[in-house]
Steps between C-alpha positions, in 0.01 A plus 500: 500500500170398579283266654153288531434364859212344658350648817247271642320437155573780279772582307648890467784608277771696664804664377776639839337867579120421391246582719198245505149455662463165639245269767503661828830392692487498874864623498550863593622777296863512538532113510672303225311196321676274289306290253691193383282348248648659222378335182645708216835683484565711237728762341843403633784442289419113511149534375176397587475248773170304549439290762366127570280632683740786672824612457771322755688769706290787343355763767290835466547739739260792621465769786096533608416905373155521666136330562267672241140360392353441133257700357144462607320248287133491476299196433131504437242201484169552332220222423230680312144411628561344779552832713888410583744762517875471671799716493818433587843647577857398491798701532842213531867555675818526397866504570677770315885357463842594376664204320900599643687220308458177302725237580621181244 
């Protein structure tokens, strides 16, 4: 079985035993999270369920893995002849999470 939920904005598929990277949680690692806008359900025996906008009584939930950070990602600005010149980092966090069981 697996699943599409929305965490704050984005949307992550997820089948029971998937690890996935998400926005930085200020839950611990340990902790449980349960995500209950669930707005697909699929492979069960009844189907694929869609929802209006989410699934009624459907639930997602994970145990927090770690903290871990992005990549670094470089961004450089550059206006010829005008002597302007600008560099930039960015390096963004994550959750790591273990999705433990999806719920109908």
């Amino acid at each position: 079985m697996f699943a599409i939920f929305d965490d704050r904005g984005r949307q992550h598929l997820a089948e029971a035993g998937q690890k996935l990277y998400i926005d930085l949680h200020e839950a611990e690692p340990g902790t449980e999270i349960v995500f209950e806008r669930v707005l697909l359900l699929g492979g069960s025996e009844k189907g694929t369920t869609v929802g209006k906008p989410v699934v009624a009584g459907a639930r997602v939930t994970a145990s927090v893995v770690a903290h871990t950070k992005g990549p670094k990602i470089h961004v450089q600005v550059y206006k010829r002849r005008k002597n302007y010149k600008r560099h930039m980092g960015h390096r963004q966090q994550y959750t790591q999470i273990e999705v433990k069981a999806i719920e109908a």
